[in-house]
C-alpha positions as CSV (number, residue, x, y, z in Angstrom):
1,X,27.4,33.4,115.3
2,X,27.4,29.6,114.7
3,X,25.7,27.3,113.0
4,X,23.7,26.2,116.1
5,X,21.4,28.5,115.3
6,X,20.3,27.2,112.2
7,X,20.2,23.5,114.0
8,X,18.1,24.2,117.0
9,X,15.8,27.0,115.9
10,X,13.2,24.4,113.8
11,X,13.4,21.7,116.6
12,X,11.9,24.4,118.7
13,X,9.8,25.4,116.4
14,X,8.7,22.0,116.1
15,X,8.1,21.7,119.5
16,X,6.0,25.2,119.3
17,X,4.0,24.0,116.3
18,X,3.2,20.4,117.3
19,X,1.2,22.7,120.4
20,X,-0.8,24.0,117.8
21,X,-4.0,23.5,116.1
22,X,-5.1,23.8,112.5
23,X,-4.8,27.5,110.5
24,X,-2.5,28.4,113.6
25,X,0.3,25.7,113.2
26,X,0.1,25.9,109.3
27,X,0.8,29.9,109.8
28,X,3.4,29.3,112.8
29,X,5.0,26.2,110.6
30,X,5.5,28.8,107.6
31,X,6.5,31.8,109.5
32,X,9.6,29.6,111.8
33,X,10.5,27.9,108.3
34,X,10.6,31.6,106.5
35,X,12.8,32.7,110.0
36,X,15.0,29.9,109.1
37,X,15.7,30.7,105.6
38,X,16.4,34.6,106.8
39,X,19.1,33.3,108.8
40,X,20.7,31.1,106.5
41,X,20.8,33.8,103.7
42,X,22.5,36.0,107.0
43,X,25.3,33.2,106.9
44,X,25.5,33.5,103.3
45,X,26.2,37.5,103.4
46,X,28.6,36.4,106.0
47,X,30.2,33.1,104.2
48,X,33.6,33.4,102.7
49,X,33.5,31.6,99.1
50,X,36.9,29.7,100.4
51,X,38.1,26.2,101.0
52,X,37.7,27.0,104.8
53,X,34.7,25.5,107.6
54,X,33.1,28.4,108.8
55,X,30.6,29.3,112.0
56,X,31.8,26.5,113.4
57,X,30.5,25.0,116.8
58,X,32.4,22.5,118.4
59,X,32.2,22.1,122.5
60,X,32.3,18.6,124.6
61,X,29.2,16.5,124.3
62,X,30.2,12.7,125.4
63,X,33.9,13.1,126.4
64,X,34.3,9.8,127.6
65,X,34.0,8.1,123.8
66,X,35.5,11.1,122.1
67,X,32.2,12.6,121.1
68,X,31.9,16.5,120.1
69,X,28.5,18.6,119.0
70,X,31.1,20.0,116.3
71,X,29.6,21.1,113.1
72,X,29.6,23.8,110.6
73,X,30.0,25.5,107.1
74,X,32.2,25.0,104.3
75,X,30.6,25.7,100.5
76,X,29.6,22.0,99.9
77,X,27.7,22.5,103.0
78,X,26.3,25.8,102.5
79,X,25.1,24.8,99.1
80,X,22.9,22.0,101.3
81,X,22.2,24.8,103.8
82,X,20.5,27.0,101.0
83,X,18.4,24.1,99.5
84,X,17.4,22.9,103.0
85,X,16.3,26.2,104.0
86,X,14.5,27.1,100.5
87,X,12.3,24.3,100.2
88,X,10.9,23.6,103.6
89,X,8.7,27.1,103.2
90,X,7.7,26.2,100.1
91,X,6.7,22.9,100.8
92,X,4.9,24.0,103.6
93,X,3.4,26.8,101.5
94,X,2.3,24.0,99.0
95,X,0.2,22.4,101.9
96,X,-1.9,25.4,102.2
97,X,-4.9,23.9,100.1
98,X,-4.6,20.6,102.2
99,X,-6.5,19.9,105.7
100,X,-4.8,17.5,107.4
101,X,-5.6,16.0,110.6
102,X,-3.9,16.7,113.6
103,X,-2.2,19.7,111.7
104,X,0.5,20.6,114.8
105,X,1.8,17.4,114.8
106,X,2.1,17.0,111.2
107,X,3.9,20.3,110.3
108,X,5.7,20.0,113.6
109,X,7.0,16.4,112.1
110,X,8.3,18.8,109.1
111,X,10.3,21.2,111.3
112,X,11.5,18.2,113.4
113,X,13.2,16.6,110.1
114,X,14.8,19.9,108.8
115,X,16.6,20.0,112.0
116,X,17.8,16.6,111.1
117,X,18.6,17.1,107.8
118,X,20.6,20.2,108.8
119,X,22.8,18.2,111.0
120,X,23.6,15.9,108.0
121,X,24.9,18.7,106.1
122,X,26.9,20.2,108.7
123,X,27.9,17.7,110.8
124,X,32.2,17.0,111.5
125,X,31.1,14.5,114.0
126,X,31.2,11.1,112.8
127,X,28.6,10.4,115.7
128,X,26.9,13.7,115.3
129,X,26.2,13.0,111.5
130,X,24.9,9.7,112.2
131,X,22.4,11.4,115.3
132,X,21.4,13.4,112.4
133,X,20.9,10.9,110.3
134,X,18.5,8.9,112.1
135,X,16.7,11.8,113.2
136,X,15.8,12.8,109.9
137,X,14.6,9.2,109.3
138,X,12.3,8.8,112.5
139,X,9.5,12.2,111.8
140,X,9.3,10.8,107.5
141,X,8.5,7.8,108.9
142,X,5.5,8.9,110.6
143,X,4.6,11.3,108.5
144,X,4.2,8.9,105.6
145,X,2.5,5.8,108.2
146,X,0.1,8.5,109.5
147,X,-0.9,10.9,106.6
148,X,0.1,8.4,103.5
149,X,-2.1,6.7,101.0
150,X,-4.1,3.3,101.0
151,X,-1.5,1.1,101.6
152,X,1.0,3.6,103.8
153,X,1.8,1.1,106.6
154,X,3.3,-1.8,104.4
155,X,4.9,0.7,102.0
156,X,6.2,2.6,104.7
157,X,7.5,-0.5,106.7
158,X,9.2,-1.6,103.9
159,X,11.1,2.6,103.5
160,X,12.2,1.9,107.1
161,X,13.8,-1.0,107.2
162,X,15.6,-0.6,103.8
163,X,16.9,2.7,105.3
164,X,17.6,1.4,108.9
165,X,19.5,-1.7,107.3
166,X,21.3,0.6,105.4
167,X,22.0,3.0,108.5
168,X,23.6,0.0,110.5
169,X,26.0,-0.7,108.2
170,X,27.3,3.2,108.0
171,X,27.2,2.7,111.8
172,X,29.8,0.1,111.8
173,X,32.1,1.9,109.2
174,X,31.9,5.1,111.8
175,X,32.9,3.1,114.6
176,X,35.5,1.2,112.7
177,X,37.1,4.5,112.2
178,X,36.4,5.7,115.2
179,X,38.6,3.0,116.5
180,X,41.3,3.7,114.1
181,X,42.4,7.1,115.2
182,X,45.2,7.6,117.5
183,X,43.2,9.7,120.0
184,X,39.6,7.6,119.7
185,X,37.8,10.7,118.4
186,X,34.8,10.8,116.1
187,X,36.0,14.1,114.4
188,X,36.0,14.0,110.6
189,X,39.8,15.6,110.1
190,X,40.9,12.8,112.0
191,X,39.1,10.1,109.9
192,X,40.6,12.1,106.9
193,X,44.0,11.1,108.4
194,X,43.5,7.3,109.1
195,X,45.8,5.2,106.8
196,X,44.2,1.9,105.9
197,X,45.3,-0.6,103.4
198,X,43.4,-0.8,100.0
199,X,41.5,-4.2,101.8
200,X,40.2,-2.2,104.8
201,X,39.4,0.8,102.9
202,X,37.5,-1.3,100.7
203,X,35.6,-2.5,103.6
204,X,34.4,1.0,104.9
205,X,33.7,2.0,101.5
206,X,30.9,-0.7,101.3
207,X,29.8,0.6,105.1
208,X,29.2,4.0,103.9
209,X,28.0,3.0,100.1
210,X,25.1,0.9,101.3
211,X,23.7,3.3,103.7
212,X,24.2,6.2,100.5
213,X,23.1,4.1,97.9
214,X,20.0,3.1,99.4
215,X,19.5,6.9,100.4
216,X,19.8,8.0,97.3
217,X,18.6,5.9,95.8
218,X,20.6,3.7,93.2
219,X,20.1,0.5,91.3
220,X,19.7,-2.0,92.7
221,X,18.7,-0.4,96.1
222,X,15.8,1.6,94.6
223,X,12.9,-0.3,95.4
224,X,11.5,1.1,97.9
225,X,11.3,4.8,96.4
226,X,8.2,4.7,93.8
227,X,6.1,2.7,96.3
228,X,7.2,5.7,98.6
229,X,7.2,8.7,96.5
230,X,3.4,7.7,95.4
231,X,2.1,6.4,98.9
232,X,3.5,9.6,100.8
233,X,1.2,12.4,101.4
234,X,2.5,14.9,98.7
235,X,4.3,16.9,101.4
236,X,6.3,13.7,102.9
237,X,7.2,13.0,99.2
238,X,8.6,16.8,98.6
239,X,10.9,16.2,101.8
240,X,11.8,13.1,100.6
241,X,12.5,14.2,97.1
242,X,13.9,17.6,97.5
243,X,15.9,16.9,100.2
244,X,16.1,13.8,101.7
245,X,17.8,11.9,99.1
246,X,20.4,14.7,99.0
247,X,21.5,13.3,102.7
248,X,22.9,10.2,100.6
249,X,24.8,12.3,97.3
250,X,25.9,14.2,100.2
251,X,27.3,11.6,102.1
252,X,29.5,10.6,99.1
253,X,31.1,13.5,98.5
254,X,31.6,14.3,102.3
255,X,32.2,11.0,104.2
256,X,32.5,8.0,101.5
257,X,35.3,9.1,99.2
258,X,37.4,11.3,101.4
259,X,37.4,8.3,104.1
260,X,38.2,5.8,102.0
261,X,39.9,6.8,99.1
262,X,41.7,3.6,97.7
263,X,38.3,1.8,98.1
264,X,36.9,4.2,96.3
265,X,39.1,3.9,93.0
266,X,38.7,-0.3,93.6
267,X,34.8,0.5,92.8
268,X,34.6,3.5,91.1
269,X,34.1,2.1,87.5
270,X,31.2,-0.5,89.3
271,X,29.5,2.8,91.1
272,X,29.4,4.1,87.2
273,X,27.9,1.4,85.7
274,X,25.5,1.5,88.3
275,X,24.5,5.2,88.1
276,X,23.7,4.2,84.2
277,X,22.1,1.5,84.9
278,X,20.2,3.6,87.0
279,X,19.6,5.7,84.8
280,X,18.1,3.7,81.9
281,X,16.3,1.7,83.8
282,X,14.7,4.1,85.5
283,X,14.0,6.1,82.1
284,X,12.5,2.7,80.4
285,X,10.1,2.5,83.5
286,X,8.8,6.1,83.2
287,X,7.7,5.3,79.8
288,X,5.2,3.0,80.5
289,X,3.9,5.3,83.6
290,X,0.2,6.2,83.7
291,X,0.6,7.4,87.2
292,X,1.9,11.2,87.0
293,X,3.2,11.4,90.6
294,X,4.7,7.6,90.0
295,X,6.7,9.0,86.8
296,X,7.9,11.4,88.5
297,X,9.4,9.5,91.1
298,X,11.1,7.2,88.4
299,X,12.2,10.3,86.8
300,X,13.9,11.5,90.2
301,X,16.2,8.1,90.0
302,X,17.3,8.8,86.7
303,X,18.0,12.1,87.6
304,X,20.0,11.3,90.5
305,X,22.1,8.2,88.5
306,X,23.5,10.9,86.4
307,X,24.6,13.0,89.7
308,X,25.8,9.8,91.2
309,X,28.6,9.4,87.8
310,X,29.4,13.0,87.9
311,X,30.5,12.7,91.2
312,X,32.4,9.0,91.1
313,X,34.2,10.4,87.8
314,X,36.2,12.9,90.4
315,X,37.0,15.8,88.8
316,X,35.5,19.4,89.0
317,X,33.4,19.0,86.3
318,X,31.3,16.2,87.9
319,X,31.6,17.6,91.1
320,X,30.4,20.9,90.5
321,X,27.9,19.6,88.7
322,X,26.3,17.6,91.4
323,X,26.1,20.2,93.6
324,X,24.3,22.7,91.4
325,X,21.9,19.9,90.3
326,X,21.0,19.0,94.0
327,X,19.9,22.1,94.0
328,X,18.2,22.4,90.9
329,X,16.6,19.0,91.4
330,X,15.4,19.6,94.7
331,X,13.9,23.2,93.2
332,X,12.3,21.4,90.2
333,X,11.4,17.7,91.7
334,X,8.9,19.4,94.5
335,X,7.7,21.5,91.4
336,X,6.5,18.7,89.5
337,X,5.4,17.2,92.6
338,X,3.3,19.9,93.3
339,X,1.8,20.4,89.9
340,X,0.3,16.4,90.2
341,X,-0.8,17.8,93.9
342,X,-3.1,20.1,92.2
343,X,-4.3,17.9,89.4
344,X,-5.1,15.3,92.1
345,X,-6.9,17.2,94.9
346,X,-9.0,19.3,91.9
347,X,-10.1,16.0,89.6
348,X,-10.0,12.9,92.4
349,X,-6.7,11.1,89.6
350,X,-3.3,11.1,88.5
351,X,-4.4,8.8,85.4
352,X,-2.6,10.2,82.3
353,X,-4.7,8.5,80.4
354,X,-8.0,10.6,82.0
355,X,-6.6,13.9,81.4
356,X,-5.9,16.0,78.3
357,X,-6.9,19.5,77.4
358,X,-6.0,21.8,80.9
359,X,-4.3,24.4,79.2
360,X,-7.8,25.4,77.6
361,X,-9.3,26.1,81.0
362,X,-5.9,27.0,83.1
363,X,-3.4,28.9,81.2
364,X,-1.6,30.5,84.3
365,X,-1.2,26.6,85.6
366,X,0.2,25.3,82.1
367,X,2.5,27.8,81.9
368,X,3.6,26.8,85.3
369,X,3.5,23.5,84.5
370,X,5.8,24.0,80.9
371,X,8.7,25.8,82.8
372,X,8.8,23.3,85.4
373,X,9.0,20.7,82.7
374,X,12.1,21.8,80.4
375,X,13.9,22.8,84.1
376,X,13.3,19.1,84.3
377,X,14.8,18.4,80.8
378,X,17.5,20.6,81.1
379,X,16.9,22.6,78.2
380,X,19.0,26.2,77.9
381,X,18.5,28.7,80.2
382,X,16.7,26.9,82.6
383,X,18.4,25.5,85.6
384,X,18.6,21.9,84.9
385,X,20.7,22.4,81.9
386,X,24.1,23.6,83.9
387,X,24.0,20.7,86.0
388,X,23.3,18.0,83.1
389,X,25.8,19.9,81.3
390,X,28.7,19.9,84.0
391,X,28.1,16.1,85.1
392,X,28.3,15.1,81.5
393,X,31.5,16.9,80.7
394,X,32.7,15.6,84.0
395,X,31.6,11.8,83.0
396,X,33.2,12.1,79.6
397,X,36.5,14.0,81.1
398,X,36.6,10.3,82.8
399,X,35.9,8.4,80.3
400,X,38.3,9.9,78.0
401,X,40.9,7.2,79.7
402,X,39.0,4.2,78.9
403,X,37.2,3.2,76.2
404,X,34.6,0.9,77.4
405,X,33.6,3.4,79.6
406,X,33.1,6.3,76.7
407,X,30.4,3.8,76.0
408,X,29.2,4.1,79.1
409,X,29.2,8.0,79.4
410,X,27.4,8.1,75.9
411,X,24.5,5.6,77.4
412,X,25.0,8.3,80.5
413,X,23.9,11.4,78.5
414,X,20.6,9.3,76.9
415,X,19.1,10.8,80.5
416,X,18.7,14.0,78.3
417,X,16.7,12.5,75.6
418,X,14.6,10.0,77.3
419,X,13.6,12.4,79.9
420,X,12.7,15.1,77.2
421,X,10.8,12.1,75.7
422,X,8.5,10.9,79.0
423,X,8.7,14.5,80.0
424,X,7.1,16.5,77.0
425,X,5.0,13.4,76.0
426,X,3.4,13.6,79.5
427,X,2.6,17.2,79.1
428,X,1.1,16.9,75.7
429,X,-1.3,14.1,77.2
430,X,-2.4,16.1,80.7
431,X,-2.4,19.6,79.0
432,X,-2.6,19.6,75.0
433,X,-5.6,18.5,73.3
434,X,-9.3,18.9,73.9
435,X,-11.0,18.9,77.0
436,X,-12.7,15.8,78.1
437,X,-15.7,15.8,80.8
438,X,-13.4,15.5,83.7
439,X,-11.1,18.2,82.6
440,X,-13.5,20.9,81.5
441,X,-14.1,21.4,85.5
442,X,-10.3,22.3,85.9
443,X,-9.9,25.4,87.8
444,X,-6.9,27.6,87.0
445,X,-4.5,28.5,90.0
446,X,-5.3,30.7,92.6
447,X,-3.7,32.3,96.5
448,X,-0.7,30.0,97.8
449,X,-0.6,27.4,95.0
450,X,0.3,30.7,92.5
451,X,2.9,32.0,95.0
452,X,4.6,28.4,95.1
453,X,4.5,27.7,91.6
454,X,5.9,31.2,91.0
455,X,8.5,31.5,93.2
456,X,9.7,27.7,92.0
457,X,9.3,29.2,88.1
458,X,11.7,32.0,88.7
459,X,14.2,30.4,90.7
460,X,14.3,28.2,87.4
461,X,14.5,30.8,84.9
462,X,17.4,33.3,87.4
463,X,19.1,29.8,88.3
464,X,19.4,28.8,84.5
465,X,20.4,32.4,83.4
466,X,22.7,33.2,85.9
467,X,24.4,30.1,87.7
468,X,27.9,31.5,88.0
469,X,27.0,32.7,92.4
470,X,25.7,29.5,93.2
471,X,29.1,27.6,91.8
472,X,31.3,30.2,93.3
473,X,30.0,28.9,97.1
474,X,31.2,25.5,96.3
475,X,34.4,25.8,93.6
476,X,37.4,26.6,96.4
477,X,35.5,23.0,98.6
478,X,35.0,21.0,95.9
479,X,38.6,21.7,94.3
480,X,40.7,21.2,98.3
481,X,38.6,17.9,98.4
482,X,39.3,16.8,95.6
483,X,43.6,17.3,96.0
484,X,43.3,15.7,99.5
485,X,41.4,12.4,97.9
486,X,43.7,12.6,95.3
487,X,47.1,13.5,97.5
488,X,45.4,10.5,99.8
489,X,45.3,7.9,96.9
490,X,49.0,8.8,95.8
């Protein structure tokens, strides 16, 4: 059994579904992404918790230029596996209250980009994971242009070529390393194994960091993401969210900082001051939000500055914790996403200002709404506090060394504070208080949108109890890539 499974099965589902019409391809759409998600938790009975790539496929694709279809499973991969394969059915899922036009070809675009996605994460290719990474790109891009808000084509221009750019660049470092192994191959092992001096390592680092950094995204290559987040149809937004942004953290870990691992300690300490910059910025900015789905997206970079230090401090701490909080952002971003999808399709804004009082007339959705807030904040128990926890002790293990950059790693941990801030305030405002003449016509949850928001709630609440299995997949992978960065650096 190999991981081809996982990668083909939605692009023929997508090809199934796009064939489709209306109640049919949102019902075929669910069931192939629930089919999915049964065969990746078949992998994970099967997965060895080791340093070791497992269910690996790896025959002869384009001999001539050294190119494999070789790809498969370690636990930094799995992790990415598991969050791939959880979210697509519940985004789907969260559709279910939505008619969209031309529904085959829409949730056909969804399966179409979870194949992509899963080729990222499990890609040893160099060319492979760059295949991947385009084709996620390509079905977003019309999903957003076709099914987006008012001004969806200039927004979505603007995603495109900021990603493309970005792309190109991570092209050229590929092929630059390509042409630096003995046997011209694009297999990852062999990149692992090219020596470069600290000035050409420097220069793939920058290949790979702009594409990632853009992905992610980071400051100052963010600006395309609110305009995004808030012009994307609420489903494009989840992908992009959940998962998409993942492909860039990812990246990091898995093809930045092994590859060029002298590069990486040149700008390590800039990467940091970056991810806080990030991560205040971003924080400041979500204050003044009356837009709920637009905080939320400015919440997401702050979020994901804090992953971005935990994983250029380099230790297990930092690493660890970015893998359990790509999970637990992904779980708790398309949440909170969700809950503005609901306030939006029931009373026509997402005005914070307009609302106030919803708890009165929906206690099942407040309730909802509260866990999926302090998973957000990362308070005890729930499954954002691990995460925020581990990157934290992973920034300040780093900073320990320096003592500019303790300053830095205090800054780091005001994510906690300002997001419980923005957070809590923006939930006092939509559901606290008395209900106002819009509000009073609030209906409580009902059918799918109770599933979703149920099944998100307790994957919070088992997640932040109980995070020891999840960190057990990824502990023996983070730890051997982190000795053969470091054993590459000495």
């Amino acid at each position: 059994m190999t991981v081809s499974i996982l990668i083909f099965l939605p692009v023929v589902a997508a090809i199934i579904v796009a064939l489709l019409k209306n109640e049919v391809a949102k019902y075929a759409a669910l069931f192939f992404s629930v089919a999915e998600l049964v065969i990746a938790g078949i992998f994970l009975s099967r997965f060895t918790p080791d340093a070791s790539t497992q269910f690996i496929i790896d025959v002869p694709w384009i001999t001539k230029f050294g190119i494999y279809f070789s790809a498969g499973i370690d636990g930094i991969s799995m992790i990415m596996v598991l969050l791939t394969t959880l979210l697509v059915p519940l985004i789907i899922l969260s559709t279910f209250q939505h008619e969209h036009k031309n529904a085959g070809a829409f949730y056909g675009l969804i399966l179409f980009m979870q194949a992509g996605l899963l080729v990222v994460f499990t890609a040893l290719d160099g060319f492979l994971f760059y295949v991947g990474w385009e084709a996620a790109l390509i079905p977003i891009y019309f999903i957003c242009a076709l099914w987006g808000g008012e001004n969806r084509i200039r927004i979505t221009i603007k995603f495109f070529i900021y990603t493309f750019a970005g792309s190109l660049f991570m092209l050229i470092g590929i092929i630059y390393l390509y042409l630096q192994t003995p046997g011209k191959t694009y297999d990852l092992h062999e990149f692992y194994r090219v020596a470069l001096d600290a000035r050409h390592q420097s220069f793939v680092f920058w290949a790979f960091f702009l594409a990632f950094a853009i992905k992610m995204p980071l400051f100052p290559f963010h600006t395309w993401q609110p305009d995004t987040y808030t012009e994307a149809p609420t489903a494009g937004t989840m992908m992009l969210s959940g998962i998409m942004l993942k492909m860039g953290i990812y990246g990091v870990i898995r093809w930045l900082i092994p590859n060029a691992p002298i590069g990486f300690i040149q700008w390590q300490s800039l990467v940091i001051i970056l991810a806080v910059i990030s991560i205040i910025y971003a924080s400041l900015i979500a204050f003044n939000q009356k837009d709920g789905k637009r905080l939320v997206a400015y919440s997401s970079i702050a979020h994901v500055g804090l992953i971005a230090a935990g994983i250029f401090a380099w230790n297990l701490q930092g690493i660890q914790g970015a893998m359990i909080q790509m999970l637990n952002h992904g779980i708790n971003v398309v949440g909170m996403f969700f809950i503005w999808d609901i306030i939006s399709r029931r009373l026509k804004t997402r005005d914070i200002s307009q609302l106030g009082g919803i708890a009165k007339v929906a206690p099942q959705f407040s309730i909802a709404f509260l866990i999926i807030v302090l998973g957000t904040v990362g308070l005890p128990l729930t499954n954002g506090f691990i995460g925020e926890f581990l990157l934290l002790s992973g920034v300040f293990q780093y900073s320990a060394q320096h003592y500019v950059n303790i300053v830095l790693a205090t800054v780091a941990g005001l994510t906690i504070i300002f997001g419980a801030v923005y957070m809590l305030r923006m939930y006092k405002n939509v559901m606290q208080g008395e209900t106002n003449e819009l509000t009073a016509t609030f209906t409580d949850i009902t059918g799918s949108e109770k599933l979703t928001l149920g099944i998100i709630c307790i994957l919070i609440i088992v997640i932040g109890v109980y995070p020891h299995p999840i960190m057990q997949i990824s502990e023996a992978a983070v730890n051997n890539l982190i000795h053969t960065v470091n054993a590459r650096v000495n």
